[in-house]
C-alpha positions in Angstrom: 14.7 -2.8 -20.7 14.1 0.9 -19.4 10.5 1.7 -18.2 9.0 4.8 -16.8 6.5 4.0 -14.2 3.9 6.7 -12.8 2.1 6.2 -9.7 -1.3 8.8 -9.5 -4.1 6.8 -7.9 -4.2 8.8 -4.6 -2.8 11.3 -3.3 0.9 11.1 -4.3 2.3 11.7 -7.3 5.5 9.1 -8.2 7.3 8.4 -11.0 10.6 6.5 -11.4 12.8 4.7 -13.9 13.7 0.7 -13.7 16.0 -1.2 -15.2 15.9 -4.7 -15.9 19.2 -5.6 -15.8 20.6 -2.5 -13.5 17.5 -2.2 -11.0 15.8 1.1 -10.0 17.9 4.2 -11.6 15.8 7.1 -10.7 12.7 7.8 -7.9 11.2 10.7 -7.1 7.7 11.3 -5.1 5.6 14.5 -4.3 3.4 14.3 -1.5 -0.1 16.2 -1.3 -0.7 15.7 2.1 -0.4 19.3 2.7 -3.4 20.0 0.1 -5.9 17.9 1.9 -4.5 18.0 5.7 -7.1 21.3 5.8 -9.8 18.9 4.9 -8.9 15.9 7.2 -8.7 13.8 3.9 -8.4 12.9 0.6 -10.5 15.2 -1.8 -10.8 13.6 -5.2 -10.9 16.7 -7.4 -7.8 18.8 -5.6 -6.0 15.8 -6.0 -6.8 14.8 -10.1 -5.8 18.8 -10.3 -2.2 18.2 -8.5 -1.6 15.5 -10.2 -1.9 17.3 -13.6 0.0 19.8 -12.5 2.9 17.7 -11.2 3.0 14.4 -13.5 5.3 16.6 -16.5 7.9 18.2 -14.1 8.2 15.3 -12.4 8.6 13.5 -15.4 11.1 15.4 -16.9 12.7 15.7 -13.4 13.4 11.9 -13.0 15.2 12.2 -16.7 17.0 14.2 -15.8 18.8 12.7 -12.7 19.3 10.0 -14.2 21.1 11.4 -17.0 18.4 9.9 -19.8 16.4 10.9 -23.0 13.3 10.0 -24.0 14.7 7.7 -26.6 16.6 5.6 -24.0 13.2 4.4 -22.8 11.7 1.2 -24.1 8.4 1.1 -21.9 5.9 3.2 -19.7 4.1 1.6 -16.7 1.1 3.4 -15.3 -1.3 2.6 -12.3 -4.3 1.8 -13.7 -6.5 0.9 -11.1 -7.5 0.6 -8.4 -8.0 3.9 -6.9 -9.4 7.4 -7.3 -11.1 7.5 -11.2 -10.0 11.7 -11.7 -6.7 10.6 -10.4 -6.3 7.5 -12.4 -7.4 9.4 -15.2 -4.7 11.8 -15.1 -1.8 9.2 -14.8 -3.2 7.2 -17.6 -4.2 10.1 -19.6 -0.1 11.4 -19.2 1.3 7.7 -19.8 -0.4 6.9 -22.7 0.5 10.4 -24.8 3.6 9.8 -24.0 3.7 6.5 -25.4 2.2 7.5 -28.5 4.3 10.4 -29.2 7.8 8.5 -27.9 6.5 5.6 -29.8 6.5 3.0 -27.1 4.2 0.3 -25.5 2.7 0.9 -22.5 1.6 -1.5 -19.8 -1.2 -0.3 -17.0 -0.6 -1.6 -13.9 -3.0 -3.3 -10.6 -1.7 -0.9 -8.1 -2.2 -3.6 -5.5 0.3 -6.1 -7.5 3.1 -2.8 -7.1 3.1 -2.6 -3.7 3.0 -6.8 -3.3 5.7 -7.1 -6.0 7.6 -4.0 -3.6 9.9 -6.0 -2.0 11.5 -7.2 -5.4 13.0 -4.4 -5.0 15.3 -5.1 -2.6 18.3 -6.9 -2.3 17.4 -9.5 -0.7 13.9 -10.5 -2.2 11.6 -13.7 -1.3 11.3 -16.3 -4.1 7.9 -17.9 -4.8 5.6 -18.9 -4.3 4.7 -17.1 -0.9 1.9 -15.7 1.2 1.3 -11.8 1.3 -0.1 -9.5 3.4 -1.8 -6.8 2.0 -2.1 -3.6 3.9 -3.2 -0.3 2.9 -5.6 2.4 3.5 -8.3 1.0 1.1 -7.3 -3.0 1.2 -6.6 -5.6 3.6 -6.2 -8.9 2.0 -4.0 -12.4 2.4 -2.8 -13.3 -1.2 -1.8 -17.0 -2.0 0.9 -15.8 -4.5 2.9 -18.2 -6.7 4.2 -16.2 -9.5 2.9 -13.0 -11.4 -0.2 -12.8 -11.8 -1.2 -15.8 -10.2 -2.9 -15.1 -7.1 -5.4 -16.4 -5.0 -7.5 -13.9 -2.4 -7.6 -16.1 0.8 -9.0 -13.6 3.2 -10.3 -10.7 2.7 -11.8 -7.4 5.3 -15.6 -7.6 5.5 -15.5 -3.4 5.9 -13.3 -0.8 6.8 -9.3 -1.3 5.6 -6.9 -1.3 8.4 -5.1 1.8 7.0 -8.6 2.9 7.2 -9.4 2.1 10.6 -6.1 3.7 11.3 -7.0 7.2 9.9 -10.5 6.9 11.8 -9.3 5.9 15.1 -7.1 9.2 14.7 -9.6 11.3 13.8 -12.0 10.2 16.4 -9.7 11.0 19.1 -8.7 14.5 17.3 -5.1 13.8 16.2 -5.0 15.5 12.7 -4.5 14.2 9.0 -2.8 11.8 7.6 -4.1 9.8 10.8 -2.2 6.4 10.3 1.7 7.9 11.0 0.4 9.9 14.4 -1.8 6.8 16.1 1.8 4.7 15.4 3.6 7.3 16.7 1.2 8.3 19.5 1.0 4.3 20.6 5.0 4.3 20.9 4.1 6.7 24.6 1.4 4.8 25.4 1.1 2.2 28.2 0.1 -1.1 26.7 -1.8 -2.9 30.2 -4.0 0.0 31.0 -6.7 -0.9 28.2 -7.3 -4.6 26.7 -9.2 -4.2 23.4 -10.8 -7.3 21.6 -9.5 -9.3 18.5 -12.0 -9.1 15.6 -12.9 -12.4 14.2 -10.4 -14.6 15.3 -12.9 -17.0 17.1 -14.0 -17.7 13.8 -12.8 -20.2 10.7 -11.2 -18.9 7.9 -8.9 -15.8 6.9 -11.7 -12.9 6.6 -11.1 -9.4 8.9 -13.0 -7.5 10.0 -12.1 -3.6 11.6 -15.3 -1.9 12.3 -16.0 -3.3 15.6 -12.4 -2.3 16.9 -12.9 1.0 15.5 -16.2 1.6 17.4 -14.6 0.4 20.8 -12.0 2.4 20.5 -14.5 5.2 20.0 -16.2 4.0 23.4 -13.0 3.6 25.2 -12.2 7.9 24.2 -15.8 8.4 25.1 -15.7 7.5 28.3 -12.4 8.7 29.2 -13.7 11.9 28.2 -16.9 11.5 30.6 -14.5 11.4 33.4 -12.8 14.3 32.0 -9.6 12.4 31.0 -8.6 13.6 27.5 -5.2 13.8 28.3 -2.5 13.1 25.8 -1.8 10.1 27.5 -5.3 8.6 27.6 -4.9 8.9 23.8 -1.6 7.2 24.1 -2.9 4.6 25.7 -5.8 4.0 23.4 -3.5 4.4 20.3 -1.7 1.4 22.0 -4.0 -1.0 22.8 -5.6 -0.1 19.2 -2.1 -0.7 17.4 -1.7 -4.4 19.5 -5.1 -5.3 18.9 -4.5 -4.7 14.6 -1.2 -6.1 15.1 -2.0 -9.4 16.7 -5.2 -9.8 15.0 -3.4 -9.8 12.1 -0.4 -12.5 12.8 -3.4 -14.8 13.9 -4.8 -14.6 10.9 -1.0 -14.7 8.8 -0.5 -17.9 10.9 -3.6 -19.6 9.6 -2.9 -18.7 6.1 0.5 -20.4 6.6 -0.6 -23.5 8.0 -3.5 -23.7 5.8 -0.8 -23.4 2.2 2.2 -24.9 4.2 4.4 -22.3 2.9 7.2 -20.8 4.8 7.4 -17.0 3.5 5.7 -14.3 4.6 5.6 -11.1 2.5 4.1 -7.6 3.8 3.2 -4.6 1.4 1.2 -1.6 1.3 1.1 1.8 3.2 0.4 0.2 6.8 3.4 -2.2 6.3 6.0 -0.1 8.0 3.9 0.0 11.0 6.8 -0.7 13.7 4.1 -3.1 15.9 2.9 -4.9 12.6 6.3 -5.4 11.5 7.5 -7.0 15.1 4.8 -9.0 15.8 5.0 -10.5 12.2 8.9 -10.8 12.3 8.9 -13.0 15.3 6.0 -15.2 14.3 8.0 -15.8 11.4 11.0 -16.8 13.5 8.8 -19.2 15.6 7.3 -21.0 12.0 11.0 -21.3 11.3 10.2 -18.9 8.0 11.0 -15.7 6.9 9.2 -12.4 6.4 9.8 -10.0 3.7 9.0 -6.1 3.4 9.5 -3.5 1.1 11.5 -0.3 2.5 9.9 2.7 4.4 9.8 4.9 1.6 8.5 1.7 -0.9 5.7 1.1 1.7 3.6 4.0 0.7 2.7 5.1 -3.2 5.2 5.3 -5.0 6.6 4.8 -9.1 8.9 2.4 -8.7 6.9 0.1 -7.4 4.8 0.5 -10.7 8.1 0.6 -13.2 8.9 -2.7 -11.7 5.6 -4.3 -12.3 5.2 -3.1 -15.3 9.0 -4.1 -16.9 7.7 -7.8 -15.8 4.6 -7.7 -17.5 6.4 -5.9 -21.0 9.2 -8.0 -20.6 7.0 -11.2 -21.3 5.6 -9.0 -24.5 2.0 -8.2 -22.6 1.1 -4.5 -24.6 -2.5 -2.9 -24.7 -4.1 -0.4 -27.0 -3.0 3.0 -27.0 -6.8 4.2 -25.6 -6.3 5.0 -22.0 -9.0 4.0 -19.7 -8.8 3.6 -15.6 -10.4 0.9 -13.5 -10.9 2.0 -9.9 -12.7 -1.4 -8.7 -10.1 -3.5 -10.7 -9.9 -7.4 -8.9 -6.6 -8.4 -8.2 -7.6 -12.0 -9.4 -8.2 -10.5 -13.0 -4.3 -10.8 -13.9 -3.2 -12.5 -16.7 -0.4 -14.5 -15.4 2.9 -14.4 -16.9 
């Protein structure tokens, strides 16, 4: 089975081709980071716009390169929640025409299940069941997973995302859009004794995070700094660093519980803040030390993308799940509403 899969539920436009029995065939992404960079963020309505304007030649581009007609596809995948409604709108709008004049069924996806189904990608994936860590710029959760669609929500963030608190920390200390990328990159000059920051939440029970309170001592730390008029670039090295240890750590304690708690012995990590080098460490060698394994998706599979989406969406058409032709979007769609498979 052949499915097209379009990503549109931020700010990237992606669409790709999977193949059951073959794997990915085709990928391609645009980007519209350069659109909103001059607002120093995401701006619902230029992005539904760009994504209309995009979805067809990117469409037809991916059919091309992989040497395909329209016929040859048996399926179209779409993201169809959660995210931005114009946006989602736009992808599912696109999708469903297309399945109704190529006469094929159409499947929309829980764009949270693409990126934790992302590293089923690869060629070496993790079998389940298995804990995942969920990481993006609008969720930070830790998913009992044991199959498709059968997942239970073990911890959750009480407020901002981490890929959020990212993008705010690098804002507050004035270093540009999209924030998350720079503070990483940033933290790799900085110097991590000069500043201890705190670990949210980890004197408590349970799996819950929360990122506001980091978020406002970092703003403190820059404040002060900036009393004594230190605003160098390494001050804000140095902050971005003991930031970036204080998400990274926070976040193996709370991995480690979650492990212990199901007694399971794989760790998978998805979403845009998933290629965080310091996240990625820290949660490789805990893993070592539980005598498990940790799985990620690639870089470029870390962030939006379509395959992601053609891939959860061949499973789910694969075990003959179809809906109506009407296209609707879900923006505050519950990961825990799947139907398994």
């Amino acid at each position: 089975m052949i499915v097209l899969g379009i990503e549109s539920s931020c700010d990237e436009t992606g669409v790709a081709l999977y193949d059951t029995e073959q794997g990915l065939i085709a990928d391609t992404l645009y980007s519209q980071v350069p659109i909103h960079a001059e607002y120093g963020g995401v701006v619902p309505e230029l992005a539904s716009r760009d994504h209309i304007r995009k979805l067809t030649p990117l469409i037809l581009q991916t059919l091309s390169e992989a040497q395909l007609s329209p016929q040859s596809i048996d399926g179209i995948a779409y993201t169809k929640g959660p995210g931005l409604m114009g946006a989602l709108l736009a992808g599912s709008a696109v999708a469903r025409s297309l399945a109704y004049a190529w006469d094929k069924p159409a499947m929309g996806v829980h764009h949270m299940e693409g990126h934790l189904l992302a590293p089923m990608l690869e060629s070496q994936a993790p079998e389940f069941p298995f804990i995942c860590l969920l990481i993006s710029g609008g969720h930070t959760m830790i998913v009992k997973v044991e199959g498709i669609g059968r997942y239970e929500i073990l911890g959750d963030t009480l407020d901002d995302a981490v890929g959020e608190a990212f993008d705010k920390t690098a804002k507050m200390l004035g270093l540009g859009y999209p924030g998350g990328p720079i503070v990483s990159q940033l933290a790799l000059k900085g110097d991590p004794n000069r500043y201890q920051f705190p670990r949210p939440m980890i004197d408590r029970p349970g799996l819950d995070m929360s990122f506001s309170g980091l978020k406002t001592f970092t703003l403190n730390t820059w404040l002060a700094a900036k009393a004594k008029g230190d605003e160098s670039e390494q001050t804000q090295a140095d902050i971005c660093r003991a930031f970036e240890l204080a998400v990274a750590d926070t976040l193996k304690i709370k991995c480690k519980r979650a492990l212990k708690q199901t007694g399971y012995k794989t760790l998978v990590v998805a979403g845009g803040v998933s290629a965080n080098r310091e996240i990625r460490q820290q949660l490789t060698k805990l893993m070592e030390k539980e005598q498990g394994q940790a799985f990620y998706p690639r870089p470029a599979f870390c962030t939006d993308n379509g395959a992601m989406i053609a891939y959860a969406g061949a499973q789910r058409l694969l075990a003959g799940q179809t809906e109506d032709l009407n296209f609707a979007a879900n923006p505050r769609w519950q990961l825990t509403d799947l139907p398994p498979i």
